[in-house]
C-alpha positions as CSV (number, residue, x, y, z in Angstrom):
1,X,45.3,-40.5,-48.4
2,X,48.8,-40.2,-49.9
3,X,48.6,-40.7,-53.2
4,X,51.6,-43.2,-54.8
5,X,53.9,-41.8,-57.9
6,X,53.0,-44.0,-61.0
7,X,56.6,-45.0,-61.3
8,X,55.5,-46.9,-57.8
9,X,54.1,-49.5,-59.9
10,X,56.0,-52.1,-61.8
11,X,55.7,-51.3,-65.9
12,X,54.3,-48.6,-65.6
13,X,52.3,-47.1,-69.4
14,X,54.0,-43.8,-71.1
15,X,51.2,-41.5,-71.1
16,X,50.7,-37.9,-70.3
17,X,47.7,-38.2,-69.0
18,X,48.1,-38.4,-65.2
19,X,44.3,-40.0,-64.7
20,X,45.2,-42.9,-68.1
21,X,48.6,-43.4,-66.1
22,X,46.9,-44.7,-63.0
23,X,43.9,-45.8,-64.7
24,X,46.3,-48.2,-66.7
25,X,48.0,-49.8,-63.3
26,X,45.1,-50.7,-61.9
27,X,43.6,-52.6,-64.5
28,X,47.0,-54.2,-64.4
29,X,46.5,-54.7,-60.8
30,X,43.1,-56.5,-61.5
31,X,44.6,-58.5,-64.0
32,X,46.8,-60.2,-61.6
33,X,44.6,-59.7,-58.8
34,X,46.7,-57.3,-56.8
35,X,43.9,-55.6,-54.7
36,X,45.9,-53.2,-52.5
37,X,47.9,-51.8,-55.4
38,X,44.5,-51.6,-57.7
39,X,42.9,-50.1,-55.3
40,X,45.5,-47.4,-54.5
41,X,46.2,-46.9,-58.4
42,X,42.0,-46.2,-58.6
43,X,41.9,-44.3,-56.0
44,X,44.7,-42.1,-57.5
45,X,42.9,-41.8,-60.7
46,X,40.1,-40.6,-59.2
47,X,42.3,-37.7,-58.0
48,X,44.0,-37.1,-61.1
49,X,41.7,-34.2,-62.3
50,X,39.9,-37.0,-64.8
51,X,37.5,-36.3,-67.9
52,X,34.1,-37.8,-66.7
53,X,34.2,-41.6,-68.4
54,X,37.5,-41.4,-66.5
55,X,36.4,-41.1,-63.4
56,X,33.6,-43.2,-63.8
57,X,36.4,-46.4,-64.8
58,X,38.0,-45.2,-61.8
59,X,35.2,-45.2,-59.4
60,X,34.0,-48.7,-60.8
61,X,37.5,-50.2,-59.7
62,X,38.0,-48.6,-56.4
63,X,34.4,-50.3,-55.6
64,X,35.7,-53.8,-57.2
65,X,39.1,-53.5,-55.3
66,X,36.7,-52.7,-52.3
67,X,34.4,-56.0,-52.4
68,X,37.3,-58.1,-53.1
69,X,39.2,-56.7,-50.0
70,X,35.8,-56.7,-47.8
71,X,36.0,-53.0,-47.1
72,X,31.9,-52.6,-47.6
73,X,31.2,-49.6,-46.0
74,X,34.3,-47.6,-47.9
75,X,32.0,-49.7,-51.3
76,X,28.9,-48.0,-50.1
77,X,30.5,-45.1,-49.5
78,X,31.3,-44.4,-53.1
79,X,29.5,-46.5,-54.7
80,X,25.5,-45.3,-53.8
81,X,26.0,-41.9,-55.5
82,X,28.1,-43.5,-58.3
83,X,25.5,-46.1,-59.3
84,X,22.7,-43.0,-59.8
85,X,25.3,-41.9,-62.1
86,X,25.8,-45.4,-64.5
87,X,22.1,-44.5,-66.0
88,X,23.1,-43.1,-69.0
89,X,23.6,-45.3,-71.9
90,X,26.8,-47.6,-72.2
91,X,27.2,-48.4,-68.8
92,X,24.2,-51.1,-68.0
93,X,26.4,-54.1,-66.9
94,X,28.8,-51.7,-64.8
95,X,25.5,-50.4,-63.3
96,X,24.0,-54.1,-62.6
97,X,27.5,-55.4,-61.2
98,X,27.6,-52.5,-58.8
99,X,24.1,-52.8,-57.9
100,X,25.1,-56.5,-57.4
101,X,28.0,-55.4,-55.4
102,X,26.2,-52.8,-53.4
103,X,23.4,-55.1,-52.3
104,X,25.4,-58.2,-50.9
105,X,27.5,-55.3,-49.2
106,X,24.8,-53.5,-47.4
107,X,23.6,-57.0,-46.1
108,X,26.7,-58.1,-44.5
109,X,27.0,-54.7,-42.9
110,X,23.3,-55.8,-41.3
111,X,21.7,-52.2,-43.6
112,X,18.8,-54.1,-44.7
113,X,16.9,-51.3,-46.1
114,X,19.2,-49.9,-48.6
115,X,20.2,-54.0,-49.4
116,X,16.3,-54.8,-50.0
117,X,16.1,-50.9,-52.3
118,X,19.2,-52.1,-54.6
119,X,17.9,-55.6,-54.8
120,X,14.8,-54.6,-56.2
121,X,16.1,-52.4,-58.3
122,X,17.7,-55.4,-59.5
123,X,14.7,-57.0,-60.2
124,X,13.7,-54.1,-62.4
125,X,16.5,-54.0,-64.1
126,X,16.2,-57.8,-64.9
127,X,12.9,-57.6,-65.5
128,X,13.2,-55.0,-68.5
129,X,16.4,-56.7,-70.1
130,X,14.3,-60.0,-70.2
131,X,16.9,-62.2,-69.8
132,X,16.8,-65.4,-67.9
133,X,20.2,-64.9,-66.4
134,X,19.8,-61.5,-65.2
135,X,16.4,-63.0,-63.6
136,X,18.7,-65.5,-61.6
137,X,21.4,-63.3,-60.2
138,X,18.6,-60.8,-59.0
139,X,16.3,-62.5,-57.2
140,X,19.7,-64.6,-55.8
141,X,20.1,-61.2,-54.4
142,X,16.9,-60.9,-52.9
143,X,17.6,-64.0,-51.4
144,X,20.7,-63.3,-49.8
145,X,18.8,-60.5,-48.1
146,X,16.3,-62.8,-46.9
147,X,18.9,-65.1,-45.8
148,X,21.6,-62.2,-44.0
149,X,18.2,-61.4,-42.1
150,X,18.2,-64.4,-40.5
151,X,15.3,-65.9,-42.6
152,X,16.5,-68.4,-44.8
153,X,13.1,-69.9,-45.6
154,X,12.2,-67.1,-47.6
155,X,15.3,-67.2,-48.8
156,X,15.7,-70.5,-50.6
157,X,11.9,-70.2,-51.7
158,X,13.4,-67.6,-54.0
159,X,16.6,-69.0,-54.9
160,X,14.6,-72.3,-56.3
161,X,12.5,-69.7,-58.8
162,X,16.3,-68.5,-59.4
163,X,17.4,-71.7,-60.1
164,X,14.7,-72.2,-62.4
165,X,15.7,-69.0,-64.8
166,X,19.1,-70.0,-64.2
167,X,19.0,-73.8,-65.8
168,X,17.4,-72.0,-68.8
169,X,20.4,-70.2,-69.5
170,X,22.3,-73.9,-69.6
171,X,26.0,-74.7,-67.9
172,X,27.8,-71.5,-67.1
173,X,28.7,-68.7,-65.2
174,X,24.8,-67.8,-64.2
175,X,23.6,-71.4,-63.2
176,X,27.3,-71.9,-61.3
177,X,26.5,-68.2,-59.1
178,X,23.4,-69.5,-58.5
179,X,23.9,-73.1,-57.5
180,X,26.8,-71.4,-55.4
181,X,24.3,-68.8,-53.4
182,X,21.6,-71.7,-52.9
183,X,24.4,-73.3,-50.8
184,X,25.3,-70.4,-49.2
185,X,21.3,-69.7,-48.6
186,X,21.4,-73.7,-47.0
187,X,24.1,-73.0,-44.5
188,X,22.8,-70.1,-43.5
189,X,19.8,-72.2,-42.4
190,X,21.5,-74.9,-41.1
191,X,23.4,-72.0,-38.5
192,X,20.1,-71.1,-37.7
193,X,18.5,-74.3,-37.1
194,X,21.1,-76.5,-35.9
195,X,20.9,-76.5,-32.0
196,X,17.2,-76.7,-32.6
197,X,16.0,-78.9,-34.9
198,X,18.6,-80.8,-36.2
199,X,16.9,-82.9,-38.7
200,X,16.2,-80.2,-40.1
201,X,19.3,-78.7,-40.4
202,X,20.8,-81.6,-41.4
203,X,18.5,-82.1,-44.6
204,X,19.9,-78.0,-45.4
205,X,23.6,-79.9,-45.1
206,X,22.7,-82.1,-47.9
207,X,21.1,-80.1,-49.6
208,X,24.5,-77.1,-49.7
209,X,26.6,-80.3,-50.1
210,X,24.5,-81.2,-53.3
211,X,24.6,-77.4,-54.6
212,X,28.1,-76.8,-54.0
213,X,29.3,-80.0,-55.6
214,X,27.3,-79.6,-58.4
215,X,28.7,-75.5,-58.6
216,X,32.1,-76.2,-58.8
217,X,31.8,-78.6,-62.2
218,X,30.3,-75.5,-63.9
219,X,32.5,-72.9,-63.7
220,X,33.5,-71.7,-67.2
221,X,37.8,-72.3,-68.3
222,X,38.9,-68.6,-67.0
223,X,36.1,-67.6,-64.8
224,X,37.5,-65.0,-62.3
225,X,39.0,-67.4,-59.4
226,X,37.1,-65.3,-56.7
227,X,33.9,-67.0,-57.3
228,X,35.8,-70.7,-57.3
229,X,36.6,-70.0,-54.1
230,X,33.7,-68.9,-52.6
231,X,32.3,-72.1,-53.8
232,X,35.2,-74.2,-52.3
233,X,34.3,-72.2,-49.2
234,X,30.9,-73.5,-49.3
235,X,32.3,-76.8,-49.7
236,X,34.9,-76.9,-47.1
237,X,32.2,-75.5,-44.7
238,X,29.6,-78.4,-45.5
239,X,32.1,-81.4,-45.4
240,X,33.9,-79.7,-42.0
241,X,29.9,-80.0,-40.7
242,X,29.7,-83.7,-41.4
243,X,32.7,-84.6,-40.4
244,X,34.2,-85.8,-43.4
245,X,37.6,-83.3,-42.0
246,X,40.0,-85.8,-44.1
247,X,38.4,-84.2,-47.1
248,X,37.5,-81.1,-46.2
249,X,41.2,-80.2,-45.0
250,X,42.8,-80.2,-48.3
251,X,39.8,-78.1,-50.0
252,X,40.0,-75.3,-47.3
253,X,43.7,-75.6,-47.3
254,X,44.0,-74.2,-50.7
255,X,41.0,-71.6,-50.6
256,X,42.5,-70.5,-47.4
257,X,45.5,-69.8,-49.1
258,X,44.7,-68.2,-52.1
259,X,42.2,-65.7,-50.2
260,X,45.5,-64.9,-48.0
261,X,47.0,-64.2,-51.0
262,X,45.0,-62.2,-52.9
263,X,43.8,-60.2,-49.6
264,X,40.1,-61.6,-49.9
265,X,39.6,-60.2,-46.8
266,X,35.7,-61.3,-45.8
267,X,36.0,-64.4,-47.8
268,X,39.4,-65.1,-45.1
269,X,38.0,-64.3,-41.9
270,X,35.0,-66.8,-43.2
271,X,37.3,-69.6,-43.8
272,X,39.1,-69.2,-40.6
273,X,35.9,-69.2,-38.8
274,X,35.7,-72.9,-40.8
275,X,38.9,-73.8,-39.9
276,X,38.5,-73.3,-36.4
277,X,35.4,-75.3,-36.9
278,X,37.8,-78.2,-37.8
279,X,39.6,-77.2,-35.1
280,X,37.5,-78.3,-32.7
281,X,36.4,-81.3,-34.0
282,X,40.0,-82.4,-33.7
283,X,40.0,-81.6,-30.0
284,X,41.8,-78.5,-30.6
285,X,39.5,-75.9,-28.8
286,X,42.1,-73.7,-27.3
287,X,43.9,-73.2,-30.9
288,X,40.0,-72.3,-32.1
289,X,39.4,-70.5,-29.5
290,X,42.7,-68.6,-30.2
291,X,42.2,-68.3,-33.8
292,X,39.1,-67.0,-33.6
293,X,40.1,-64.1,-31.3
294,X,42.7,-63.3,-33.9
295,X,40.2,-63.2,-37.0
296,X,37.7,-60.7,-34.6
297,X,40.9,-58.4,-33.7
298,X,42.0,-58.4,-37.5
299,X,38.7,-57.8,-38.9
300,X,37.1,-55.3,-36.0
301,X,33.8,-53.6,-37.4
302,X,34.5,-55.0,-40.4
303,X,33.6,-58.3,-40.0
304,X,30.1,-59.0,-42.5
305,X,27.3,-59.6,-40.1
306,X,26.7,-63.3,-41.3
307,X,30.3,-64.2,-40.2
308,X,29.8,-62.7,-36.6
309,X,27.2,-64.8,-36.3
310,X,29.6,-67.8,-37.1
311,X,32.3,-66.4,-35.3
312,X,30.5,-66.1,-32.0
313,X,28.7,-69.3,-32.3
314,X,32.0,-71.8,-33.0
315,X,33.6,-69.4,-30.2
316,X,30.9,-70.8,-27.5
317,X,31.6,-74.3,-28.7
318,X,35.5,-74.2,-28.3
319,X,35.4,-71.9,-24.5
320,X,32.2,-74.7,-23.8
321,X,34.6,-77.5,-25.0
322,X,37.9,-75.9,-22.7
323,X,35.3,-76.0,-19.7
324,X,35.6,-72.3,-19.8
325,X,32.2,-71.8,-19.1
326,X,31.3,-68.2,-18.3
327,X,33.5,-67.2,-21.5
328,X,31.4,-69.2,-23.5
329,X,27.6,-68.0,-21.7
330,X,29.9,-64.7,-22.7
331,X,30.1,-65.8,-26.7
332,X,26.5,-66.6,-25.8
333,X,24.9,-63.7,-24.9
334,X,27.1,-61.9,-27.5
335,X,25.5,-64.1,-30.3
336,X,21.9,-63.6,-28.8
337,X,22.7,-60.0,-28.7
338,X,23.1,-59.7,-32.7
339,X,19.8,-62.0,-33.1
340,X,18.0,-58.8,-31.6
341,X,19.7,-56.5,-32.9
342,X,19.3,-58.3,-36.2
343,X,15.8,-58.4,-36.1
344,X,15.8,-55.3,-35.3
345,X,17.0,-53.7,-38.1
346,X,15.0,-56.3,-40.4
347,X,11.8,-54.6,-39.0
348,X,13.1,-51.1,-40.1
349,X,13.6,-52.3,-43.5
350,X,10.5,-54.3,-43.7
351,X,9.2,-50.6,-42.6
352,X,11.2,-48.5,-45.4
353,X,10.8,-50.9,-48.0
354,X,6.9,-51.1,-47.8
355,X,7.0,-47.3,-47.5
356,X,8.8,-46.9,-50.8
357,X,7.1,-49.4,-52.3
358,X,3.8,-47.2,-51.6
359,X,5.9,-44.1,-53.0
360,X,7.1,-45.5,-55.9
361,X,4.5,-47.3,-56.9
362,X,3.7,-44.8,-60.4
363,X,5.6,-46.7,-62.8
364,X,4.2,-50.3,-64.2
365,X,6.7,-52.5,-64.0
366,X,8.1,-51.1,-60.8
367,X,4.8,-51.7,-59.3
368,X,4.7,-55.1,-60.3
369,X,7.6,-56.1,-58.4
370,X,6.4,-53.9,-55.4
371,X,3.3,-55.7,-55.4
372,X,5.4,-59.3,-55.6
373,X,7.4,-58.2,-52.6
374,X,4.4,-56.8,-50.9
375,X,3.2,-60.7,-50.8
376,X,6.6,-61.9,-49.6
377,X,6.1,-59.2,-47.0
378,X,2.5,-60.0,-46.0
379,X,3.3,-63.3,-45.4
380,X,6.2,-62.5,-43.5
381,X,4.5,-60.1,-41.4
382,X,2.3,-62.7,-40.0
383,X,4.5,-65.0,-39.2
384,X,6.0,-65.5,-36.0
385,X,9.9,-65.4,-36.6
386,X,11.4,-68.0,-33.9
387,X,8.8,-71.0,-34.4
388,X,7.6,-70.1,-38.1
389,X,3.7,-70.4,-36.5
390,X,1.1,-67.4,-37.7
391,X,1.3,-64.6,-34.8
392,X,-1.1,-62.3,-33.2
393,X,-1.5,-60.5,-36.8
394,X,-2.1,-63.7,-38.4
395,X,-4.5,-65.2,-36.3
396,X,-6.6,-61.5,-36.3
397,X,-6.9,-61.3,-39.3
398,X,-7.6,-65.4,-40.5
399,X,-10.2,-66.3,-37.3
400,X,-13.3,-64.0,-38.2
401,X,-13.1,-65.0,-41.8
402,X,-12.8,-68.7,-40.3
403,X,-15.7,-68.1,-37.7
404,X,-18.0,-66.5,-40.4
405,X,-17.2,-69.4,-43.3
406,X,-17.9,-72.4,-40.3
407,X,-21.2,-70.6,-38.2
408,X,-23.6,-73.2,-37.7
409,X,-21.4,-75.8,-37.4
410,X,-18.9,-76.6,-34.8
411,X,-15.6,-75.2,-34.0
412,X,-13.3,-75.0,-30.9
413,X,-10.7,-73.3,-29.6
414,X,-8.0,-73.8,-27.8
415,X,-5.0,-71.9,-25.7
416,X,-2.1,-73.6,-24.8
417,X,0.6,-72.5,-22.4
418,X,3.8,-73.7,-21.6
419,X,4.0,-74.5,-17.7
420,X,6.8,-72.8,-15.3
421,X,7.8,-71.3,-18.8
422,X,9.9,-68.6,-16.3
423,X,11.9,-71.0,-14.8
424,X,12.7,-73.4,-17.6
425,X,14.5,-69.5,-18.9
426,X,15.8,-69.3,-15.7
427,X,17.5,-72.7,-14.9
428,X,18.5,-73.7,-18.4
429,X,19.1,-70.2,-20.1
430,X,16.9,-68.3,-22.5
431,X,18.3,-69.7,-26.2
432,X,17.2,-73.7,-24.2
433,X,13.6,-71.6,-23.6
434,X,14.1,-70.7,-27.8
435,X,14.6,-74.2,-28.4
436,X,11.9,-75.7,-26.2
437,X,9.1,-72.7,-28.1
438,X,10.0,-73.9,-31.6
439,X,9.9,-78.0,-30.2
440,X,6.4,-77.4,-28.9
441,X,5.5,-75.8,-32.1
442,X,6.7,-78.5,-34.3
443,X,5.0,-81.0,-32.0
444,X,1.6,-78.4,-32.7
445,X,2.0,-78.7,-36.3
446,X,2.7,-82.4,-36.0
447,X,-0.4,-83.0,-33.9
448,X,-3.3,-80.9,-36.3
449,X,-4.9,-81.0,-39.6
450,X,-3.9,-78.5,-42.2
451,X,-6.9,-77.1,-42.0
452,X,-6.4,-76.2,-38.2
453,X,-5.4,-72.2,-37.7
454,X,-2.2,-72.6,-35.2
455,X,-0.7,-68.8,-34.0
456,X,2.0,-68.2,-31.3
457,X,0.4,-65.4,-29.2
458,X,2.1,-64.3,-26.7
459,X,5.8,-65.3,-25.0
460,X,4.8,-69.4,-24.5
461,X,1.4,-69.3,-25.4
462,X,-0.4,-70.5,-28.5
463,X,-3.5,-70.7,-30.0
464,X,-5.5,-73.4,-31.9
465,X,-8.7,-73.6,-33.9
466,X,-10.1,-76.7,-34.6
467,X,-12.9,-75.8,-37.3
468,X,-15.6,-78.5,-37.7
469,X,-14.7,-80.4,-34.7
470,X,-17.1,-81.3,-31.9
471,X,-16.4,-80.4,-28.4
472,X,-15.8,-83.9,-27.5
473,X,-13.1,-84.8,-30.2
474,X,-11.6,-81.3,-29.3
475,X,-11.4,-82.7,-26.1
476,X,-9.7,-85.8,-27.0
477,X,-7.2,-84.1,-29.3
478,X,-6.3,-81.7,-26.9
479,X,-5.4,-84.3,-24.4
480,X,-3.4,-86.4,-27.2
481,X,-1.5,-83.5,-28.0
482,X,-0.8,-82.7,-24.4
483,X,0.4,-86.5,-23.7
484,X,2.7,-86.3,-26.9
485,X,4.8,-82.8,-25.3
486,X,4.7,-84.3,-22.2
487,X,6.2,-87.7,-23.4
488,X,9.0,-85.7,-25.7
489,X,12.2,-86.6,-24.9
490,X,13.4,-83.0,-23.9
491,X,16.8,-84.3,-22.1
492,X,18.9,-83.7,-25.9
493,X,18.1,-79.9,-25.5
494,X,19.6,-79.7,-21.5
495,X,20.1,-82.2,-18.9
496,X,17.0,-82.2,-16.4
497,X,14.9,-80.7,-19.0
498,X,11.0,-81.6,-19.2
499,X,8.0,-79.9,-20.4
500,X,4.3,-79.2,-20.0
501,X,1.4,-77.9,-21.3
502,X,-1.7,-76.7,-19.7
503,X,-4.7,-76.2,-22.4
504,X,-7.7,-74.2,-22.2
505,X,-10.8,-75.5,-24.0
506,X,-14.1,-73.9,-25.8
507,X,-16.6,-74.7,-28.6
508,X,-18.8,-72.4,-30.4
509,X,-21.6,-71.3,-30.5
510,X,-20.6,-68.6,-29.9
511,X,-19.3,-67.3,-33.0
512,X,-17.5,-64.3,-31.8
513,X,-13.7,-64.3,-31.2
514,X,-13.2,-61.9,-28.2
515,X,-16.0,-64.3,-26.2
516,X,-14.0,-67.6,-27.5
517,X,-10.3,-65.9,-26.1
518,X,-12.1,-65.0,-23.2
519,X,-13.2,-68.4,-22.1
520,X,-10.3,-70.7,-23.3
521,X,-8.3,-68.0,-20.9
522,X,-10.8,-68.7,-18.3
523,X,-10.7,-72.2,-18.8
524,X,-6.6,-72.3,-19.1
525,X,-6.2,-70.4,-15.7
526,X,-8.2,-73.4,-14.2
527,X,-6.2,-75.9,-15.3
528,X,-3.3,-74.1,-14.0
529,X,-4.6,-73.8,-11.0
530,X,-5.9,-77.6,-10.9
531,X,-2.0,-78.3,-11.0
532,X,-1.2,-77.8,-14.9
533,X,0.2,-80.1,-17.2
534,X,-3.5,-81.2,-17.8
535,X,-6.7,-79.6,-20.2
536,X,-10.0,-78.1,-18.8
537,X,-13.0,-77.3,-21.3
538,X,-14.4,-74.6,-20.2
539,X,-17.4,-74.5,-17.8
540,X,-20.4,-71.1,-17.1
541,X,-20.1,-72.6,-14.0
């Protein structure tokens, strides 16, 4: 890049050092938040033939000029081998801001694996200094990896342990970032959830509402305004939600404005994406709609992953509210496109991290952590990731260990299968066939005991074991819970909508799984052949 003259820059410092000259504006520049000059002044320093603390300041502030501006992958960029080099004594905090930086960066760019490495080493880093606050703001980070891959439960499991280091710290900058980030956590949950279960997404509203409101009494006189307004953001966002819009309009108003003028570039194109929320709510879907195609031309690849998501989800509600309908099954597919691609690249990182974890495992406190995230992973392997049920993993590895503890006594087993499964996808679309899987398997938790094993094996079917239960109850709770999907009303999720189960039935003895799959399936293909929606125990005969 060009690289400006010093005199380019208003009061400019006497010095004969080219690499002080520049070093000089930009702090300037970050003193009056004037991110494209800062970052041009850094940048210039960097080039200036520095001494090496030199270009180590300099680095440091091009990567803060970055993150404010939302340029991640320029952050990464320099920042990776630059925060290998902070190890040596006297640059901790840079190194744990960076890391900090680093990790919220790599998840919004959807690069899970380097996000999960920096976030541990986070931990670590925490871990040693022994200091509650530190504690907070890492595992706040773990969360918000968690929470950018599309899994908020794990998510704000952590940020409550956060919460709890943070409230020992008292009133302040640590408890305020973290109450801020458990809102942030909750609306990425209620995005999630909200077009299928929204009680449940509504109870993640209060519960951002309650976080953010409490946030934005906490930050300290002269706290760095950046933060404030991320937590306005979270405000704004929550109230547009309820629609309270009379008091959400002034709050976004002025974040709104000061991100546009300090060029806070991802925290803009989020707040427009709220905005056009508003928008719509108003009646004003074509402005939305047209607002929202500006944000995504402005932005381009740079857009953080989490705000995509947003983006193409109020998009589909505005073209949907115009009657534009195959621009918003458009917005659609383009929203269930990034879910998969998501989920993709959380596997990979599930993958690498576990992998390192293995490798790295040779120093003590390092492998305690690994071994703390192991868990997390564990239980995240086994569970299925649209209805939150154990999956095919899960119920392997729990069922012999069940059969084994209950022999002698009885047990049965069940298989449930959604009927005409195929066409509800076909004549309602496939995110209605999402909603309907994680409805039936709220209605399956709903309709067990605690002590039942429930696992989603396969597309729309689903397993149950029902440990010390005679055939005859099983028989009876099996057509209870088949009556209660049936009698769901399944109209709020599409017009015409209704829904089926057919069950397949078996007891034990036997106690041996593959001979228990094998006759529920046997007895599940005859009750879809007696004309489903109905349960057959299975018959030798």
């Amino acid at each position: 890049m060009l690289i400006p003259k010093p005199d380019t820059f208003a009061a400019a410092p006497v010095s004969t050092d080219p690499a002080e000259c520049w070093l000089a504006q930009a702090r300037r520049a970050q003193a009056v938040v004037d991110l494209p000059a800062g970052l041009a002044a850094a940048l210039a320093a960097a080039q200036s033939r520095p001494n090496p603390h030199q270009a180590i300041e300099a680095g440091l502030l091009a990567c803060h000029f970055h993150y404010r501006l939302g340029q991640f992958d320029p952050l990464i960029a320099l920042g990776e081998p630059l925060q290998a080099g902070l190890q040596q004594d006297g640059w901790q905090a840079e190194r744990r801001e960076l890391i900090q930086a680093l990790t919220l960066a790599a998840a919004d760019t959807g690069r899970f694996d380097l996000a999960m490495t920096w976030a541990a080493e986070a931990c670590n880093l925490a871990e040693a200094a022994s200091d509650a606050g530190q504690q907070a703001l890492a595992l706040g980070l773990m969360a918000a990896c968690f929470e950018r891959m599309g899994d908020p439960w794990q998510a704000e499991r952590l940020m409550r342990v956060a919460l709890a280091h943070a409230e020992r710290c008292g009133a302040g900058q640590p408890l305020a970032l973290t109450l801020n980030d458990l809102a942030t956590v909750a609306l990425g949950g209620y995005h999630l959830l909200r077009d299928l279960t929204p009680d449940e997404a509504a109870a993640l509203l209060g519960r951002a509402e309650d976080c953010a409101r409490r946030a934005q009494t906490l930050w300290p006189q002269g706290t760095d305004p950046f933060f404030a307004l991320q937590t306005a953001g979270n405000l704004a966002e929550v109230l547009v939600h309820r629609g309270a819009l009379a008091e959400a309009g002034p709050v976004l108003a002025e974040a709104l404005a000061l991100a546009l003028k300090h060029r806070h570039g991802a925290l803009v194109w989020r707040l427009q994406c709220i905005r056009a929320e508003s928008l719509i709510r108003c009646d004003r879907a074509a402005e939305a709609r047209d607002l929202l195609h500006q944000v995504d031309a402005d932005a381009g690849a740079a857009l953080p992953m989490s705000t995509r998501f947003r983006l193409h989800q109020t998009l589909y509600r505005a073209c949907r509210s115009l009657g534009q309908v195959d621009k918003a099954l458009a917005q659609l597919e383009r929203y269930e496109q990034l879910q998969r691609e998501r989920g993709a690249r959380q596997l990979r990182a599930q993958s690498v991290q576990l992998v390192t974890r293995v490798e790295a495992d040779h120093e003590r406190q390092a492998a305690r952590i690994a071994r703390a995230h192991a868990a997390l992973m564990t239980v995240h392997a086994g569970q299925d990731a649209l209805t939150g049920l154990g999956n095919r993993r899960h119920l392997d590895s729990h069922l012999p260990r069940l059969l084994a503890a209950t022999r002698a006594r009885p047990l049965a087993l069940a298989m449930v299968d959604i009927d005409s499964f195929k066409l509800i996808n076909d004549r309602h679309g496939h995110l209605c066939g999402d909603r309907v899987l994680v409805a039936v398997a709220q209605l399956l938790r709903e309709n067990t005991r605690s002590a039942d094993l429930l696992a989603r094996i396969g597309g729309e079917e689903f397993i149950i074991v029902l440990p010390d239960m005679p055939p005859e109850r099983a028989l009876e709770a099996c057509e209870r819970l088949r009556e209660r999907i049936c009698n769901h009303p399944w109209s709020p999720l599409a017009e015409g909508l209704d829904v089926t189960v057919s069950i397949g039935l078996t007891s034990a003895p036997p106690y041996e799984a593959t001979v228990l799959y094998d006759r529920a399936d046997r007895a599940l293909y005859h009750a879809k052949q007696g004309g489903r929606n109905r349960v057959q125990a299975f018959s030798p005969v």
